[in-house]
Each structure stands twice: as structure tokens, then as C-alpha cells.
C-alpha positions in Angstrom: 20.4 19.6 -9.0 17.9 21.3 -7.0 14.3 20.7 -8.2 11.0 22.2 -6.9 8.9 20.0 -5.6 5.1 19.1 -7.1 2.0 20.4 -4.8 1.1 16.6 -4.3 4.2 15.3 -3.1 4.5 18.6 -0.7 1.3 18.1 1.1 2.6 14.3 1.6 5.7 15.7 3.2 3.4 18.7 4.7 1.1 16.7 6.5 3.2 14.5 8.4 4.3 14.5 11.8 5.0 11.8 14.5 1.5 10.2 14.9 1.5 9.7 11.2 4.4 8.7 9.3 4.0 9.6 5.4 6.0 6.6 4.3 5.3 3.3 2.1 7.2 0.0 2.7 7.5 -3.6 2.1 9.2 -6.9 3.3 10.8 -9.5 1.2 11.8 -12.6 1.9 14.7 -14.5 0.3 15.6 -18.5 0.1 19.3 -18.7 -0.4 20.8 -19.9 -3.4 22.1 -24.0 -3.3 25.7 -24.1 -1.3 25.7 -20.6 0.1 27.8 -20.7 3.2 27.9 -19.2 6.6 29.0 -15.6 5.7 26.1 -15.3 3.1 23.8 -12.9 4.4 26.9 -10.7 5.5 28.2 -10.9 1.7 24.7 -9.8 0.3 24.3 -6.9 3.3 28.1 -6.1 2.1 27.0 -6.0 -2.0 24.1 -3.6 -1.4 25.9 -1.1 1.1 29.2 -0.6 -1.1 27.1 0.4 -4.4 29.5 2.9 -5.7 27.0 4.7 -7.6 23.5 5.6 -6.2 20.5 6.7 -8.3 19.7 10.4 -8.0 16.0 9.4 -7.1 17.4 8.0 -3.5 20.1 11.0 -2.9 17.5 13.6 -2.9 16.0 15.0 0.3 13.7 18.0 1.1 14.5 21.2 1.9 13.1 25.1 2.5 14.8 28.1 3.4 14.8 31.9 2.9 16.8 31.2 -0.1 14.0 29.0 -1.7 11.5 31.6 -0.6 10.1 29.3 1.9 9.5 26.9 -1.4 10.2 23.2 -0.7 12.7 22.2 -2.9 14.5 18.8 -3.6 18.1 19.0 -3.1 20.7 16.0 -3.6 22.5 15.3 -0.2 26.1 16.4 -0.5 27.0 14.5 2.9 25.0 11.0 1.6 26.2 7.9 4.1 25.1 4.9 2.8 25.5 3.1 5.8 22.9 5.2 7.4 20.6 4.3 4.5 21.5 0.6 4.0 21.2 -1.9 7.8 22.3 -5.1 8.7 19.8 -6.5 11.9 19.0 -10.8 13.3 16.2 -11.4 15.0 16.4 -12.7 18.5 15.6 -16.5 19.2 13.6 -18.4 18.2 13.6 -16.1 14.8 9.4 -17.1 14.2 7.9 -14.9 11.9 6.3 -13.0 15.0 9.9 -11.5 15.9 10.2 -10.7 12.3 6.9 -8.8 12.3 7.3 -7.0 15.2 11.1 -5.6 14.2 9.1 -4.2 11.0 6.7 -2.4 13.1 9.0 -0.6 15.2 10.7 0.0 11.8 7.8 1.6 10.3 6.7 3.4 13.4 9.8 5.9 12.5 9.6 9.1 10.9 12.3 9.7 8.0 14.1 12.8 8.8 14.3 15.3 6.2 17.6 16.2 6.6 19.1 13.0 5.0 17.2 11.5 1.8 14.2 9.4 2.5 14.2 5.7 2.5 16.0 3.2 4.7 16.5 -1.1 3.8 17.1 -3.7 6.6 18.5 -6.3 5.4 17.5 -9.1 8.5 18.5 -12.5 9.5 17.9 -15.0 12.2 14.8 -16.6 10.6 14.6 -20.3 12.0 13.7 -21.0 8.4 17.1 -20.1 7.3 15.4 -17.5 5.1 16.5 -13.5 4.7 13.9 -10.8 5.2 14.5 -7.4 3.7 12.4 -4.7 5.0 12.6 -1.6 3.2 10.9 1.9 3.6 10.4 4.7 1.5 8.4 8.5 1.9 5.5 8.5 -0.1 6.5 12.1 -1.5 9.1 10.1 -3.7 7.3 7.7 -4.9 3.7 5.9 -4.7 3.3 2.0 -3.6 3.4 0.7 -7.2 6.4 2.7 -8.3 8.0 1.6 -4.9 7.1 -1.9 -5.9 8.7 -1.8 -9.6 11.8 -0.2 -8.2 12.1 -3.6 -6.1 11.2 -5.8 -9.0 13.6 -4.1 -11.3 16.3 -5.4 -10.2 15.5 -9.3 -9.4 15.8 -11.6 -12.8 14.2 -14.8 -13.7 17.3 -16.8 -13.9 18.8 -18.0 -10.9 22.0 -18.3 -12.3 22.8 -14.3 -13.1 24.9 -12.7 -10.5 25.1 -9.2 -11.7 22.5 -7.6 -10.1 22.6 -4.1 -8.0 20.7 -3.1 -5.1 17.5 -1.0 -6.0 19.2 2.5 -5.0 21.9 1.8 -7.3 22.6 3.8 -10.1 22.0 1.6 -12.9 24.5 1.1 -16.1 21.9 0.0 -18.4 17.8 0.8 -18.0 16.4 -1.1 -15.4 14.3 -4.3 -15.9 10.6 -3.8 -16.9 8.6 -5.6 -14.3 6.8 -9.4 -15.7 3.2 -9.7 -16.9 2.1 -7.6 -13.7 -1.3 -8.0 -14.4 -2.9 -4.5 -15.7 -4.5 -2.0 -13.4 -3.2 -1.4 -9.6 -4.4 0.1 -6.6 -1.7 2.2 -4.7 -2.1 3.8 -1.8 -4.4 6.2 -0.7 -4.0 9.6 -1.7 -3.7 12.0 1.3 -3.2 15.3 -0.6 -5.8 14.2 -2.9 -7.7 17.8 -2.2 -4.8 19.3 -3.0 -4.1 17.6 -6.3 -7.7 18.4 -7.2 -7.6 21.9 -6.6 -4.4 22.3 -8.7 -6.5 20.4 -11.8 -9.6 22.1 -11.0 -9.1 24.5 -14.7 -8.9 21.5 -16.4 -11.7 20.3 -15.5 -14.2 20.0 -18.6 -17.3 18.8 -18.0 -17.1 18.7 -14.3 -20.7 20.1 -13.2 -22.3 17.1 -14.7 -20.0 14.1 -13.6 -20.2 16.3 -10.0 -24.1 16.0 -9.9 -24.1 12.0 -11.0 -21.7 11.4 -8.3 -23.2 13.3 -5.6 -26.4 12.1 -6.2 -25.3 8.7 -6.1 -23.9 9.0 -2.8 -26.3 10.6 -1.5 -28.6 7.1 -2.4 -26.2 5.6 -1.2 -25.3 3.9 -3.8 -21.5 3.2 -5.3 -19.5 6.5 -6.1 -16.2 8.5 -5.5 -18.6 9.6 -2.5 -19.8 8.1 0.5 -22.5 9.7 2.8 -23.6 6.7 4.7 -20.6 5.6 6.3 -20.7 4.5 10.2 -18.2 5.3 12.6 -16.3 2.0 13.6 -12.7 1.5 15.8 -10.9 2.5 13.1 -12.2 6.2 12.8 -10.5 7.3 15.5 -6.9 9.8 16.3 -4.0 7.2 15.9 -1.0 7.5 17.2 2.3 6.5 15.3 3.1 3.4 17.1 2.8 0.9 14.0 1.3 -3.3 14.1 2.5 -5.0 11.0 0.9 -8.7 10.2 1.1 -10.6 6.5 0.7 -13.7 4.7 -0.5 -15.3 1.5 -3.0 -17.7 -0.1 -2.7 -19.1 -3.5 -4.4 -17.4 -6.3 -5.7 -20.5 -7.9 -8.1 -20.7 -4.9 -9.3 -17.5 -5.1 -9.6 -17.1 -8.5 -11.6 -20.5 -8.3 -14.2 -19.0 -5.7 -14.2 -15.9 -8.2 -15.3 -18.4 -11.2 -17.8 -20.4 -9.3 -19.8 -16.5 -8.1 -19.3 -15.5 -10.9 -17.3 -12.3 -9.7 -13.8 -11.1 -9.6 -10.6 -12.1 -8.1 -10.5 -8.3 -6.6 -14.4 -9.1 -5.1 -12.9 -12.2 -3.6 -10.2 -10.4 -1.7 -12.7 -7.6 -0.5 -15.0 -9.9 0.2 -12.2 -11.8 2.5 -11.5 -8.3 4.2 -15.2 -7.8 4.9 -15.5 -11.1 6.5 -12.3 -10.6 8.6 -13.8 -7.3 9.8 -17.2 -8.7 10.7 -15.1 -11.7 12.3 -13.1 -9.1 14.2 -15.7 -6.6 15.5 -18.1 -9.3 16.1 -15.5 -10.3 18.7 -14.7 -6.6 20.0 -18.6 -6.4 20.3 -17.7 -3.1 18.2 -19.8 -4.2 14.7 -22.0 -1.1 13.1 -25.6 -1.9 11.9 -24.8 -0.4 8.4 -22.8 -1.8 6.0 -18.8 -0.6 6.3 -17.3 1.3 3.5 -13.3 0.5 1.9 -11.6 3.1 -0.3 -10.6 1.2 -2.9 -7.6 3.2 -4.4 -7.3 2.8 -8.4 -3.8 3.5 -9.8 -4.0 5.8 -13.0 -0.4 6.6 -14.2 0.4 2.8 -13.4 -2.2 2.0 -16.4 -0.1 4.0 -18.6 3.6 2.6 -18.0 4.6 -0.5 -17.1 8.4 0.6 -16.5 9.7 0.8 -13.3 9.6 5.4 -12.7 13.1 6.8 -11.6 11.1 9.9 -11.4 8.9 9.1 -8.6 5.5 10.8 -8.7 1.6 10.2 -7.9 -1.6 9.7 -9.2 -4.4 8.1 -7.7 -8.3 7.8 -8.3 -10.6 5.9 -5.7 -14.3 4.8 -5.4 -15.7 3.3 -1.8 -17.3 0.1 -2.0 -19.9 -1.0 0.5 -18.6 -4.2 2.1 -22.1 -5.7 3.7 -20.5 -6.4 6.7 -23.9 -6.2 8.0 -24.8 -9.6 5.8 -24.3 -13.2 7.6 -24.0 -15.3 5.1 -20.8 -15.2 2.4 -21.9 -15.4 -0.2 -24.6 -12.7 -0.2 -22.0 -10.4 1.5 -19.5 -11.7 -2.5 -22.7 -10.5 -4.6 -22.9 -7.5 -2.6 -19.4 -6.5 -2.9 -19.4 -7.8 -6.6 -22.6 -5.2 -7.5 -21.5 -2.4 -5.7 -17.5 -2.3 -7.4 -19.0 -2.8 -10.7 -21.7 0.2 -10.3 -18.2 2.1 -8.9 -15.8 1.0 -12.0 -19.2 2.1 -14.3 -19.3 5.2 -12.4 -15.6 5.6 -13.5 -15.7 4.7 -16.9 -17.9 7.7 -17.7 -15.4 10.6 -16.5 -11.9 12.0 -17.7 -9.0 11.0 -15.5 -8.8 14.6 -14.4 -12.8 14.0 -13.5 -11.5 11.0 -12.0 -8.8 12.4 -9.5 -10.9 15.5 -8.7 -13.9 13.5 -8.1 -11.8 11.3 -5.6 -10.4 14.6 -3.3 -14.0 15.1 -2.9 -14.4 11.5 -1.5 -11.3 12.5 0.7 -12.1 16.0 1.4 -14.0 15.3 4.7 -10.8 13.0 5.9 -8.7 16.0 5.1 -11.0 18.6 6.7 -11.9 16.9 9.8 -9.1 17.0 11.8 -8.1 21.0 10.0 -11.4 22.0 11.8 -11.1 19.8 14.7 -14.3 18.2 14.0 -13.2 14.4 14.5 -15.4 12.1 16.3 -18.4 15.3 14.8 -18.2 14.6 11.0 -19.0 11.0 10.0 -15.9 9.1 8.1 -16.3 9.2 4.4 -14.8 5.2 4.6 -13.9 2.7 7.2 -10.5 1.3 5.9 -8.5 1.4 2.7 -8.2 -1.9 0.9 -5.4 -2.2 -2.1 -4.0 -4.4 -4.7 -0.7 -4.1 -6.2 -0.1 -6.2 -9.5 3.3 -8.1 -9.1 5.5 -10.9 -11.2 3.7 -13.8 -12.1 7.0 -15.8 -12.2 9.7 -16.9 -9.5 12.4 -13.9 -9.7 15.9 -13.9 -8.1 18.5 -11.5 -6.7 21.9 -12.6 -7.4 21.1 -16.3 -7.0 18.5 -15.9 -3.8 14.9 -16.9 -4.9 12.4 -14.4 -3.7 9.6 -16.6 -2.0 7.5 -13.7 -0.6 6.2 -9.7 -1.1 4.5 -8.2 1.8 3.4 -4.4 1.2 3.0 -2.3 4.3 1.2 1.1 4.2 0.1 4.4 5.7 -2.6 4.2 8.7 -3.6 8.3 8.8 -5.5 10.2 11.0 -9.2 8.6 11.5 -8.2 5.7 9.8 -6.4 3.5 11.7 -5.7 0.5 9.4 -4.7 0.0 5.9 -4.9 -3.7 4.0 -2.6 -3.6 0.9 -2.2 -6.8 -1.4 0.2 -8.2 -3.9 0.7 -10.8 -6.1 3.8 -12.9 -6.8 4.1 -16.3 -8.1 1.1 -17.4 -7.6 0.3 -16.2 -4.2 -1.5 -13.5 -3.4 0.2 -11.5 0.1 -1.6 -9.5 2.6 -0.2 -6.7 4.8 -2.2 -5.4 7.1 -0.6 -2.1 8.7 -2.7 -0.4 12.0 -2.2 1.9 14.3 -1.1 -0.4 17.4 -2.9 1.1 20.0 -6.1 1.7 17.7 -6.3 -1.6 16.2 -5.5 -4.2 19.3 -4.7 -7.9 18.4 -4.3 -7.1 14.5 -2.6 -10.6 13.7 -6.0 -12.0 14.8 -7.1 -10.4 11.6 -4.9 -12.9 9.3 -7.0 -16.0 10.7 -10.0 -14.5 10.1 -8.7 -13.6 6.5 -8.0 -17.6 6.6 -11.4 -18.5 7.9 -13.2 -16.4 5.1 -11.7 -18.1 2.6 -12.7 -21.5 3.7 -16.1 -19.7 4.6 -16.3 -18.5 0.8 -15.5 -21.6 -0.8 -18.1 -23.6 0.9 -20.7 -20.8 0.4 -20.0 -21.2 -3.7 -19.7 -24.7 -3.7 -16.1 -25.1 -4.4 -13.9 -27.8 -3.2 
């Protein structure tokens, strides 16, 4: 059934082209179940490619013609090949997680044509830990990174024993699992078409003049808002180009949520305040740190506070405030209050409007991202933020697909245009995973970034006094 498409998800397929990819992804990595023999990883490739039925959501692709009057249009694909879709790849020796992390980046370097629907999975093998990496991509005009991540989750179980799982792209006989104790509000990715989303709300707007003031005026103080004026130019606020670097790990949440407890702050402040140290850390060593203060867009999921259940549908809607990281601050734990004051003066700021407020105030926060390189005024115009920073809520418990125990989540995100690097979080049984995504020539040595992320943490808890 042909379907028009929403303005949102139009300007995400609108806007890209080949320095700038418009899609989201993630790696997974499996432990195979007890006695699982040589042809294991074949069998599960095997399971998810010959899925007899696939979910509408993953047959659609777009499309625009005279016939459409030039509309773009969803349209199911009536020539669907699964085994374009669905890859079997091994990593050559020795199979570290370096080879693993590179085969995603030249994964995710790759536009999705439009002529076939628009998601791919790898399923990958040749880990020296005897572990199986999935590595799955999907545009951001179907879904958004928390729907993307339920999808996943929808279809693992918490008992190792069932077997009767289907791949996510399968059309399911019963409704699909609701995703466990995933932890209330998320932070998806950043909202591109955000301008355009506002403009098409814009009537509904009640009460706009006055929220519009309050927010400009606290920008212009530069104090926390949907609205930065005092950003500074960094290495990040530059043209990319779509050559991808993908790096991730984890830390235990215990230990940040301990750091969190002893400043007396959040387990979100910890993990921007572990980004802001990285950064310093990392430009220190580029001789490439700004005076002022650097500024993260901190995305904040508003649909995904409504329902819980994993969206067939697809669909976006994201708010954002930018938080001043005090990059410019030595010590850690100054740099945690910092951070801690300005998100709470930002989640305060939010509190106070509608979500329609909300999501048009944020496209004005984008609106210089969007306009610069339309006017050709990049480099001229200051970035209204540095680098996006994001957390995605996952399962608190160990899930399973068909026996395999999934022992890691790794998100991996959008670098755009003047913003050349993208952090993205999730949580999973008790670990907290980064995935850092950067343009590679924009961002050089980006896995440096994940022992800096190490450092801060140790930095942090010896700041607090913890441990």
C-alpha cells in the first residue's frame, strides 16, 4: 500500500547525499549458547535470511514520480531480496575488536539506495573471543534511534532456553515483546529536519511569544536554553565527508551511578561530564581546545515518554536543550557541578512549555545548523553546539536470541554537516555502552577518545571521593 510520507521523515531522506548518510545503526554482540557447534553462526545467518514473512515496516522504500506529483511516497518493494537485505561477513585474523570496528565503519560509510527498502544486518564472525557481532543499519526516515533500538529488543527473551524467536524484520504472529524496565525518558538522535517539523506545528503553537522571549533571552546570557549564542568553533564544526570512524565500549553503571551519589548529581551528568573530559583530554592533545566552554545538544525523546512498545510504524519526535560542558574548567569535579547546574536550568527551561513549544523551540536551536550550509555561510555563522551527546534507555536484564546471550549494545549515529561527531549511549545489563561515530577524516584518532572516556571516570571518582 502506497503511503505519503510525513514532512519530517522527507527532509531526512531530502537532505542526504554521500558526505552525509541519514541512517541510524547499532552493533550487538552475542555469546553462543552452551554446546553450539561449528556450523552455528551459519545456522543463525541461515534462520534470519529465510524469514518467510517480513514486516511491512522493512518492505517499504521511497519513491517520487510524475504519478505522485513529484510527492514522495512510501511504496512496498514488489522485487524484495532478502539476501540483499540480510549478510553473512568474518573478520580477518586476528578478529580483535579493532577489525570488528573498522568493518562497521565502512558499513556505515554507505548510503542506502532508495530504490530497495532501507536497512541492511551483518550478521559477522571471526571474533577471537568466539563471540558473533551483528551490525545492523537502518535510514532515519523510518524510524528514530529509540524505535530502532526497541525493534532490536523485541525480539530477544529473558529465558535462555526459548528458541522461537524471529529476526527483527520478521513479520510477527503475535505482537512483539515490550522492551524491560527501560528506564523512562530517552535521548534519540538529533533531529535534522527539526526546522521543518517546527514550521509544520507552528499553528499550534499557543503561547509561543512568551516561551520564545524566555528562551532567547536565556541564550542570549548565555545561560541553559533550546538556544545557544555562545558557542565556539572547535574541529568538529567543520564540512565532513562520509567516510565514517566507529569506536565503543562500556563501564558498569554501579560506578557511575556511585560518582552520581557522592556529587550529588545525575547518572546523565556523570556521562556528560565523562564526554567533556574526553574532549578536553583530546583537544588538549590536538592543541585545538577553545577558551569558552563547549556546548552538546542533548537530544530528549518525546514520543518515547509516551509508549514503551516497540513502533512498527516508525516515526519521530525529538526536543533538545544544549548544555555547557566547562571544558574550559581543570578540575572534575567543578567541570560535574557545572554540567549538573546547567542541565537542570535546561530540563527547568523545558518543564515550563507544551511539547509543541518544546519541538519548535528546539528547530530554532537547529535552525542555524540547517541554514548555514543553505546560505553557504559555514566557517561565517558560529555553531549553535559542538557535538551531540545521547542516551538510549535499554533492558536492565540479560536477554537472549534463540539461546545466544546478548553481552553488548553499541548505538552508532549520524555525524552531519558541521558536526562531525556524534556520542550516543545505552544501557544494558548493567553496563552502560558508548558509540562514538565521526567523520574519519574530521575527527583523526577517534578510538583515542574511548581512553580518555576511561581516564575521566577514574579522574571523577577520585575528584568525589569515591573508591
Amino acid at each position: 500500500m502506497v503511503s505519503v510520507i510525513d514532512p519530517t521523515s522527507a527532509a531526512f531522506l531530502l537532505s542526504e547525499n554521500r558526505s552525509m548518510p541519514m541512517h541510524v545503526g547499532g552493533l550487538q554482540l552475542f555469546e553462543k549458547p552452551e554446546g553450539a557447534g561449528p556450523d552455528y553462526i551459519r545456522e543463525m545467518f541461515d534462520a534470519m535470511r529465510d524469514e518467510e514473512e517480513i514486516s511491512p515496516l522493512f518492505l517499504k522504500h521511497p519513491h517520487r514520480s510524475a504519478k505522485t506529483a513529484a510527492q514522495l511516497v512510501w511504496r512496498p518493494d514488489q522485487q524484495f531480496d532478502i539476501e540483499h537485505h540480510v549478510r553473512h561477513s568474518a573478520l580477518p585474523q586476528p578478529g580483535r575488536y579493532r577489525e570488528l570496528f573498522e568493518l562497521c565503519s565502512r558499513l556505515h560509510s554507505t548510503r542506502l539506495a532508495w530504490e530497495r527498502p532501507l536497512w541492511e544486518a551483518h550478521v559477522i564472525e571471526g571474533l577471537a573471543d568466539g563471540k558473533v557481532a551483528m551490525y545492523t543499519k537502518i535510514h532515519h526516515a523510518l524510524v528514530d534511534g529509540v524505535s530502532a533500538m526497541r525493534l532490536m529488543q523485541s525480539v530477544l527473551s529473558t529465558d535462555p532456553d526459548e528458541r522461537d524467536m524471529g529476526a527483527p524484520w520478521a513479520k510477527q504472529s503475535r505482537p512483539r515483546r515490550k522492551p524491560a524496565e527501560d528506564g523512562g525518558g530517552s535521548l534519540p538522535e538529533v533531529p535534522v529536519a527539526a526546522l521543518r517539523t517546527a514550521l509544520g506545528i507552528a499553528s499550534e503553537a499557543a503561547g509561543m511569544p512568551g516561551a520564545l522571549v524566555r528562551t532567547l533571552s536565556k541564550g542570549v546570557r548565555n545561560q541553559t536554553s533550546a538556544v545557544s549564542f555562545h558557542t565556539p568553533r572547535t574541529i568538529f564544526n567543520q564540512s565532513i565527508t562520509g567516510a565514517r570512524r566507529f569506536a565503543a565500549d562500556d563501564w558498569p553503571i554501579e560506578r557511575l551511578k556511585a560518582i552520581a551519589k557522592a556529587s550529588g548529581t545525575t547518572l546523565n551528568d556523570v556521562v556528560l561530564a565523562m564526554c567533556a573530559g574526553a574532549m578536553r583530554t583530546y583537544l588538549l592533545e590536538l592543541d585545538a581546545l577553545p577558551e569558552d566552554p563547549m556546548v552538546a545538544m542533548v537530544p530528549v525523546g518525546l514520543n518515547a515518554k509516551q509508549s514503551q512498545v516497540a513502533s512498527g510504524d516508525g516515526g519521530n519526535a525529538v526536543g533538545s536543550i544544549m548544555v555547557q560542558l566547562a571544558t574550559h574548567v581543570a578540575d572534575p569535579a567543578q567541570r560535574l557541578d557545572r554540567i549538573h547546574l546547567s542541565m537542570r536550568d535546561g530540563k527547568e527551561a523545558l518543564s515550563s512549555m507544551t511539547q509543541t513549544q518544546i519541538l519548535a523551540m528546539s528547530a530554532l536551536g537547529q535552525a542555524p545548523m540547517i541554514l548555514a550550509p543553505l546560505l553557504r555561510m559555514e566557517g561565517i555563522v558560529r555553531p549553535p553546539y559542538n557535538l551531540i551527546i545521547s542516551n538510549v534507555p535499554g533492558p536492565r536484564t540479560t536477554h537472549y536470541w534463540n539461546g545466544a546471550r546478548l553481552t553488548g549494545t553499541y548505538p552508532m549515529s549520524i555525524p552531519i554537516n558541521g558536526m562531525a561527531l556524534n556520542i550516543t549511549c545505552t544501557s544494558y545489563d548493567g553496563q552502560l555502552g558508548f558509540g562514538l561515530t565521526g567523520c574519519r577524516r574530521t575527527v583523526p584518532h577517534l578510538q583515542r577518545l574511548l581512553g580518555f572516556l576511561d581516564d575521566e571516570v577514574a579522574n571523577l571518582e577520585e575528584a568525589v571521593g569515591v573508591g
